[in-house]
C-alpha positions in Angstrom: 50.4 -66.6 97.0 53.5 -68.3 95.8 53.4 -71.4 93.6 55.0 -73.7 96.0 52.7 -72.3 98.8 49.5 -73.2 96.7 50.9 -76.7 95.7 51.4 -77.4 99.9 48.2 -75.5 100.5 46.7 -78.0 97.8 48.6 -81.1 99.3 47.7 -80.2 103.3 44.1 -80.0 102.4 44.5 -83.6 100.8 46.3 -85.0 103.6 43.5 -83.8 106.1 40.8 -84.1 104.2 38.8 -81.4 105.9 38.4 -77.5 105.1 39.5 -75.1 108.6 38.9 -71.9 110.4 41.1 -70.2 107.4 40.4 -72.6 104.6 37.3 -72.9 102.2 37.3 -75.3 99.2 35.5 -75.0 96.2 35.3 -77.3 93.5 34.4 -74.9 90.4 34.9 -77.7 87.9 31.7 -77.1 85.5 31.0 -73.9 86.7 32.0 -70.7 89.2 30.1 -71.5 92.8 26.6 -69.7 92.7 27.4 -68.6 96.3 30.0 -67.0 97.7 29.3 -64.3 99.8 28.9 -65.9 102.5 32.3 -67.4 102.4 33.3 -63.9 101.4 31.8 -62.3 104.4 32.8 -64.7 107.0 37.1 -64.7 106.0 36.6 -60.4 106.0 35.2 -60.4 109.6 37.8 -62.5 111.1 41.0 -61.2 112.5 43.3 -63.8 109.9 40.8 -63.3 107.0 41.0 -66.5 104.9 41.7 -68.1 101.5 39.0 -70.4 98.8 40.9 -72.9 97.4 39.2 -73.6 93.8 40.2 -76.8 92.2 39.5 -79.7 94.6 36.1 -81.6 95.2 35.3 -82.5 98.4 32.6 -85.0 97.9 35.6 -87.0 95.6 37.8 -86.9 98.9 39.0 -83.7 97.8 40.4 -85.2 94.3 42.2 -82.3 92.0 39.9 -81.7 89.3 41.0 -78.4 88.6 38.1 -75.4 87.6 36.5 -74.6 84.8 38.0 -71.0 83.5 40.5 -69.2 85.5 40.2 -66.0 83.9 36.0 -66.0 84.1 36.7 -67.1 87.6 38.5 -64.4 88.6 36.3 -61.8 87.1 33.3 -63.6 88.7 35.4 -63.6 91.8 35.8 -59.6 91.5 32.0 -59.3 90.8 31.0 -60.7 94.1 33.4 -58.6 95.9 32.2 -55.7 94.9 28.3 -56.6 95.7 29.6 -56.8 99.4 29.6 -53.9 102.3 32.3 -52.6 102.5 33.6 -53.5 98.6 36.4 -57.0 99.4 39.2 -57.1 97.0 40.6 -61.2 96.6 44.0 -61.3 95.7 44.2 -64.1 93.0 46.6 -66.5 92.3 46.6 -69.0 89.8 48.5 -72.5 89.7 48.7 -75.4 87.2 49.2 -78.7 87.9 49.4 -81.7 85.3 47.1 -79.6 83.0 44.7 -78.7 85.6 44.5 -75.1 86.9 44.1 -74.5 90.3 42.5 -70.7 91.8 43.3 -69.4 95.2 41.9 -66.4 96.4 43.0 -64.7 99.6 40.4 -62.9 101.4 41.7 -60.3 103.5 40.4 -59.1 106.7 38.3 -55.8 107.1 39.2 -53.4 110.3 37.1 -53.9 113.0 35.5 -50.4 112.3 34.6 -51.3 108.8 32.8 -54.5 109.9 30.5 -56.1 109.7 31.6 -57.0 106.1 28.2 -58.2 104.3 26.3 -58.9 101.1 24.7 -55.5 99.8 21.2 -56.7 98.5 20.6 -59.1 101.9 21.6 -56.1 104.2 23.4 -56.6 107.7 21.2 -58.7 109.3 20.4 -61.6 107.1 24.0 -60.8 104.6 26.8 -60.6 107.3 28.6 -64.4 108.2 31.0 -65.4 110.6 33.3 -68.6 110.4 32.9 -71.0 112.5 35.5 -73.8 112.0 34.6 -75.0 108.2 31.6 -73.4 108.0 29.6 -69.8 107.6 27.2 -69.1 110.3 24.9 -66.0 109.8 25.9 -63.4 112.4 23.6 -62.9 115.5 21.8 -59.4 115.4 23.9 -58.6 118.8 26.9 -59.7 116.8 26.2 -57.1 113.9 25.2 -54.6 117.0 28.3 -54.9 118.6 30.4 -54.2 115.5 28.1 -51.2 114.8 28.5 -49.3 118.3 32.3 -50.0 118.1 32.0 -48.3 115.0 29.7 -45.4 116.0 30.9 -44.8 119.4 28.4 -46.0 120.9 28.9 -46.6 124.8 25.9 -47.8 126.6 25.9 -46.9 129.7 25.1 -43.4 128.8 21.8 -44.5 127.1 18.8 -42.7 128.6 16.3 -44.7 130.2 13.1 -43.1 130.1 11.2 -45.4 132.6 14.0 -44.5 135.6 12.1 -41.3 137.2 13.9 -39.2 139.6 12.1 -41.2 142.9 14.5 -44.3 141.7 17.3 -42.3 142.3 19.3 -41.5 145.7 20.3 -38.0 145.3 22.3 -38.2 148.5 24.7 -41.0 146.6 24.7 -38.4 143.7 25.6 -35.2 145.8 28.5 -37.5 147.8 29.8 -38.7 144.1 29.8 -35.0 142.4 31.5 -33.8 145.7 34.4 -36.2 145.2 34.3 -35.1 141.5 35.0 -31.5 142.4 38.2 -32.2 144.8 40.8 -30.3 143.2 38.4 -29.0 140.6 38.3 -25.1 142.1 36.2 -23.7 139.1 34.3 -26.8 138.2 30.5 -26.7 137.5 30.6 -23.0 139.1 28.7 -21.9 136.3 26.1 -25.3 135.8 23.0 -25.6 136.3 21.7 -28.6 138.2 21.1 -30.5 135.3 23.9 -29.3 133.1 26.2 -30.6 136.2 24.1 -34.0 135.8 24.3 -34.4 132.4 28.2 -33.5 132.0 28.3 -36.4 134.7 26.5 -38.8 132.5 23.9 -39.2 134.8 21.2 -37.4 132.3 20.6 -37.6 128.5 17.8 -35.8 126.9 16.6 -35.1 130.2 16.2 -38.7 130.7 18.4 -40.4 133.7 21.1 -42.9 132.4 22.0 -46.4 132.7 25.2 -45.4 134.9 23.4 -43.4 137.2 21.1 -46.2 137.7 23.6 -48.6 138.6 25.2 -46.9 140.5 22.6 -44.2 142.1 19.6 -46.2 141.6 17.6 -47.2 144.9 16.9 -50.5 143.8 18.3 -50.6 139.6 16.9 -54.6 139.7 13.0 -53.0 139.8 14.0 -51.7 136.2 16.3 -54.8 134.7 15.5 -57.9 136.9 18.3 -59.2 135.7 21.3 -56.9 135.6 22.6 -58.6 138.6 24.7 -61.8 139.5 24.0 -65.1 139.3 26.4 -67.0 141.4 26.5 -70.7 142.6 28.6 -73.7 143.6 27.6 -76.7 142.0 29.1 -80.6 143.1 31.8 -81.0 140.5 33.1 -80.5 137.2 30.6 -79.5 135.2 26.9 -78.7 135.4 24.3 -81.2 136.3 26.4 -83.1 138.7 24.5 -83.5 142.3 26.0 -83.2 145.9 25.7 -86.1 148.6 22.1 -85.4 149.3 21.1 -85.4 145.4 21.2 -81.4 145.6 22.1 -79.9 142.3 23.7 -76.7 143.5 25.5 -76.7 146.8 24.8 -73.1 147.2 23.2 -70.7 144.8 21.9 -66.8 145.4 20.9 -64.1 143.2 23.2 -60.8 144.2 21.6 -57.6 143.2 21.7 -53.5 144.1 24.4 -51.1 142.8 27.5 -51.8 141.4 29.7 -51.5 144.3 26.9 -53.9 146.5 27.4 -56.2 143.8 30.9 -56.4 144.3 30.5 -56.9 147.8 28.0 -59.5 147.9 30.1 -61.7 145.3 32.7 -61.6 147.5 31.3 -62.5 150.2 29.7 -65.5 148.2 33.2 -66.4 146.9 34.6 -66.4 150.5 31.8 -68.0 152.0 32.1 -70.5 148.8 36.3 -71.3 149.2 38.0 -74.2 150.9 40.9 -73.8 153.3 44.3 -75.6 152.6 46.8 -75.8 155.2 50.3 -75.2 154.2 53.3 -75.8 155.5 56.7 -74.3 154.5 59.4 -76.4 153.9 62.0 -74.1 154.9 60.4 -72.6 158.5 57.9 -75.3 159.3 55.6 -72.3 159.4 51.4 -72.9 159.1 49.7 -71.1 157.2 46.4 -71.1 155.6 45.7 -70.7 152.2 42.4 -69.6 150.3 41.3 -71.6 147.3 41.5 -68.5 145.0 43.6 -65.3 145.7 40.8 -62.9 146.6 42.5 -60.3 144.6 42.3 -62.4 141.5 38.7 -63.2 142.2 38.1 -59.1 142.8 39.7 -58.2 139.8 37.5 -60.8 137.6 34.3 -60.0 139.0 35.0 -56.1 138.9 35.7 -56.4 135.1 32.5 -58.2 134.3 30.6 -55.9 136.2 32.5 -52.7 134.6 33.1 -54.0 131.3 30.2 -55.4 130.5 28.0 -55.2 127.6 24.9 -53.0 129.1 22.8 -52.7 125.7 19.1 -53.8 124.8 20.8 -56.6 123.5 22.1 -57.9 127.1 19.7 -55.5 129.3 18.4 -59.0 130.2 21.7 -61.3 130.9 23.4 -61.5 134.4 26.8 -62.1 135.4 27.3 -65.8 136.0 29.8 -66.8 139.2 30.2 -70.5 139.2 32.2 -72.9 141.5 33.0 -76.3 140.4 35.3 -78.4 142.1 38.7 -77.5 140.3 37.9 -74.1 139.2 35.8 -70.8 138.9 34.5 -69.1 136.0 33.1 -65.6 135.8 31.2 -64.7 132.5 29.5 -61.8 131.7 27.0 -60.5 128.4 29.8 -59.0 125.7 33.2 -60.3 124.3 36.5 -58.0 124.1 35.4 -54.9 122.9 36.9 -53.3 119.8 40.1 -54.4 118.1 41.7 -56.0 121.1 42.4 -59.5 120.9 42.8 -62.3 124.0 46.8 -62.2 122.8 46.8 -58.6 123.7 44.7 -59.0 127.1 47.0 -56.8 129.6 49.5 -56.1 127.4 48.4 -52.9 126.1 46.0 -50.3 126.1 42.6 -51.5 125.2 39.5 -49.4 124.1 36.9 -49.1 126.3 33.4 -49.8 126.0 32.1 -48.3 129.0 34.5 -45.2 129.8 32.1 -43.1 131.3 31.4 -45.8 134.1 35.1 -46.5 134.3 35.5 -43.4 135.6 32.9 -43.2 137.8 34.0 -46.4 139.5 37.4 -44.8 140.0 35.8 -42.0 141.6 34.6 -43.9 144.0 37.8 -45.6 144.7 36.0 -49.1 143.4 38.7 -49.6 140.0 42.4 -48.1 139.6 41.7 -47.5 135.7 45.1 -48.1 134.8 44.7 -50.9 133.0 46.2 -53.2 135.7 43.3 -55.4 136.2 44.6 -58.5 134.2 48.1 -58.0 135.0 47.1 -58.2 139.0 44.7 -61.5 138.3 47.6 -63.0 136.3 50.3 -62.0 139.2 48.2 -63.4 142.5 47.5 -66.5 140.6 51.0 -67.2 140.0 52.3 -65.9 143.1 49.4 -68.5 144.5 51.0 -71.1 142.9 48.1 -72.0 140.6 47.8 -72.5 137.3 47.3 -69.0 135.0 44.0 -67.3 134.4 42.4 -68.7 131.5 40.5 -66.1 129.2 37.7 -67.1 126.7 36.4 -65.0 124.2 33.3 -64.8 121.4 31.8 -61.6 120.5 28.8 -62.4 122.5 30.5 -63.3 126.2 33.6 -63.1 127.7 34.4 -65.6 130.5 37.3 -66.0 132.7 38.1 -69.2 134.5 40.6 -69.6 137.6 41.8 -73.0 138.2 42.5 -74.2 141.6 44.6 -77.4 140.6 47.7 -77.6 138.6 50.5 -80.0 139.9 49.9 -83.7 141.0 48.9 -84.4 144.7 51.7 -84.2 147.2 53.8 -82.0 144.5 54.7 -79.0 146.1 55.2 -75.7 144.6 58.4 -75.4 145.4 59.6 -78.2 143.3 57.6 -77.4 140.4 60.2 -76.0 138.3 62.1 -79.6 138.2 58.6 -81.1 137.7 58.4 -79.0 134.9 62.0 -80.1 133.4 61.1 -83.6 133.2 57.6 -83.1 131.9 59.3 -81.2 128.9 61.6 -84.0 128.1 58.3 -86.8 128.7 56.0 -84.3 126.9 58.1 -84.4 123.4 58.5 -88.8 124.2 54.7 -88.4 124.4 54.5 -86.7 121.1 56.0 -89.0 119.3 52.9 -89.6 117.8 50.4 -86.3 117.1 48.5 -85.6 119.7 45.4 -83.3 120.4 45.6 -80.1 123.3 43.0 -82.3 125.6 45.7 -85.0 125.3 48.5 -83.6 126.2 46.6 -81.8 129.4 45.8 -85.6 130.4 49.2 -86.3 130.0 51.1 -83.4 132.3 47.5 -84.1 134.8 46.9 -80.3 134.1 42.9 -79.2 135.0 43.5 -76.0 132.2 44.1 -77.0 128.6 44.6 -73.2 128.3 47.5 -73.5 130.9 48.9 -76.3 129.5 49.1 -74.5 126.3 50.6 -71.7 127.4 53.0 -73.3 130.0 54.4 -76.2 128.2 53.5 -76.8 125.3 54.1 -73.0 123.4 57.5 -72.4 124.5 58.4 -75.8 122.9 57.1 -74.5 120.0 58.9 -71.5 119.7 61.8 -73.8 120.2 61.3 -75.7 117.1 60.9 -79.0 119.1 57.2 -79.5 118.9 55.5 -79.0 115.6 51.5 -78.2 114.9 49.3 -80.0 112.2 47.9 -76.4 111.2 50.5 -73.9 112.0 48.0 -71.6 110.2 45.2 -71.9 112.7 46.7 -72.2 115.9 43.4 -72.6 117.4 42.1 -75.0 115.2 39.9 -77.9 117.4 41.7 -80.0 115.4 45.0 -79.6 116.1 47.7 -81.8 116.6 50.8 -81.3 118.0 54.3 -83.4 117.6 57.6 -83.6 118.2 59.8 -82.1 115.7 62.5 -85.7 116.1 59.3 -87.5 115.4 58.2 -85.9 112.1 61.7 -85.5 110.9 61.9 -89.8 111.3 58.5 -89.9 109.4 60.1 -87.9 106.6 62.9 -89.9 106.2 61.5 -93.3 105.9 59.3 -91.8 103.1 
């Protein structure tokens, strides 16, 4: 790190007066911190990795005090690195200021196949971190799991179950599959025995039947995992807890279970059952027409991925799907984040790993997915060709949960006239920031349900321009981010 980067690293920290997603603070003034690997491990398993900024005392307000040996810190600094799995090398810069020295040591992040990064002598479990804003949480044992199958291969739904017997299994669903599995296949499984066709399948491992031919072959697969099923309901609403006109806490609620396809089915149903009816006329013909609340296409494609893509390990054997109404949106969240190294940025923009190919392809056998990779391509298209606002896409390594909004412009604002809507709330959203303001601000502001949308609709693209600035450019996603316009700080500036 440059000089001049450290000095407005040092200065930024000041002027906040709070550490971030990226940003640690040490003060190392009598003595190099007995703990770092926490710190250490935390910055290597995130995607941005992170810097320790030695020098500055936060319970002085973060006063520059400067540390107490930069060359024993830095060979303390390469000490710990080396008692963490895998080995983390700090780059190490060192600045002086008004005869203080000042120690900044960029953490850079691991591959997501060489996590979880964590301290040797504590092992995975109790020596791998995570950041979580300004501080290092311990990782969760699924969280350390989930690194290690991505790293192993592991996939699930090809784990043998040993209590599934071949009476929990409809044979007639599995003859009917391996039939459509042979079209176009002249030589395939000539040569097979029963179970050598079974097992090259995925259906059996070690002569034990498998987690995808129970979800999708089982006779009832809920008599094995109660709850490998959906949970879906419509509460009164924005948020959980609220109660209806007759103090009812959910306006509907039912438990879908059976095979994967049923599933499907039965949350549809539930979704249609669950949608309102707008009446729209066009401007242009005077045609009516009416309009679900939700494309079903969207709502298809979001509950297909959770059922396909789901985690389906020990660690989440015993989590449903959840499908909730509320009144201005949906959200369908399943057990597992993204899997691998793909990130929410990178969601249906390129080729992702996948965690459960075997059932993938299965489901496209059966004519249930495309497996083309078009699943959050089509969400994103028949919620804009809908009119409504664009998916939103929430991630931790734990759960993945999509939400689709069903409210984006003001009453009586038609879709049509949305793009000069959205001209003058460019021009009132930089008046706005005049003065910093947060994301759940500015979605206030533009009367937007989705801070995600507003994000990505308005206030990104006046980023890019240069015409609205962030408070931590660094951390995009920082909860504490500010945003203002660039006329606005420029003014501040000058009148310093």
């Amino acid at each position: 790190m440059l000089e001049e980067e450290i000095r407005e690293l040092i200065e930024k920290v000041r002027r906040q007066q709070c550490e971030s997603q990226c940003v640690e603070v040490k003060s190392a003034a009598k003595g190099c911190p007995e703990r770092l690997y926490d710190t250490l491990s935390a910055f290597a398993n995130q995607d941005d990795g992170g810097v320790i900024l030695f020098g500055l005392d936060e319970s002085q307000g973060f006063a520059k005090v400067g540390v107490y040996d930069a060359q024993s810190l830095q060979t303390r600094l390469a000490e710990a690195g080396e008692e963490m799995t895998p080995i983390v090398r700090p780059v190490v810069s060192i600045y002086v200021e008004e005869g203080k020295q000042f120690v900044v040591a960029e953490i850079p992040p691991l591959d997501v196949s060489e996590r979880p990064c964590f301290k040797t002598a504590r092992g995975r479990l109790k020596g791998a971190f995570i950041r979580v804003g300004e501080a290092d949480k311990p990782m969760s044992e699924y969280e350390v799991y989930s690194y290690e199958a991505y790293r192993r291969q592991t996939h699930d739904e090809l784990r043998p179950l040993p209590d599934v017997t071949e009476a929990l299994i409809d044979e007639t669903l599995v003859e009917a599959y391996l039939a459509l599995r042979q079209q176009g296949r002249t030589n395939f499984a000539a040569a097979m025995t029963r179970e050598q066709l079974w097992s090259t399948m995925g259906l059996l491992r070690e002569g034990k039947f498998t987690m995808l031919a129970l979800l999708l072959f089982g006779c009832y697969p809920q008599a094995t995992f109660p709850q490998l099923g959906i949970v879906a309901c419509r509460v009164a609403g924005e948020a959980m807890g609220g109660l209806g006109e007759n103090g009812e806490r959910f306006l509907d609620s039912v438990r879908i279970e059976g095979r994967l396809p049923e599933m499907l089915e039965g949350a549809l149903a539930f979704a249609k059952r669950n949608m309102r009816t707008a009446i729209h006329v066009s401007p242009q013909t005077g045609t009516r027409e009416d309009r679900d609340e939700y494309p079903l296409d969207a709502l298809r494609e979001s509950i297909l991925n959770a059922l396909v893509h789901r985690d389906y390990s020990v660690y989440t054997e015993n989590q449903p799907i959840c499908l909730t109404f509320f009144s201005n949106r949906v959200e369908i969240q399943n057990p597992g984040g993204l899997y691998g190294r793909l990130t929410l940025d990178q969601l249906g923009k390129t080729q992702p790993d996948t965690r459960n190919p075997a059932l993938v392809v299965a489901m496209e056998t059966l004519g249930q997915t495309e497996n083309r990779y078009s699943g959050i391509p089509r969400i994103r298209r028949a919620m804009a060709e809908a009119g409504l606002p664009e998916p939103c896409f929430d991630d931790t390594r734990e759960r993945f949960r999509v939400t689709l909004y069903n409210r984006v412009l003001e009453p009586g604002l038609g879709v049509e006239s949305g793009k000069k809507h959205e001209a003058r709330s460019e021009s009132a959203l930089l008046a706005f920031c005049a003065t910093p303001r947060t994301k759940q601000e500015i979605a206030a502001f533009l009367g937007i349900a989705s801070i995600g949308y507003a994000l990505r609709r308005y206030v990104s693209p006046l980023v890019e321009k240069g015409v609205l600035v962030m408070a931590f450019p660094e951390t995009p996603r920082s909860r504490k981010q500010r945003y203002q316009a660039r006329s606005a700080v420029d003014g501040d500036r000058a009148l310093q």
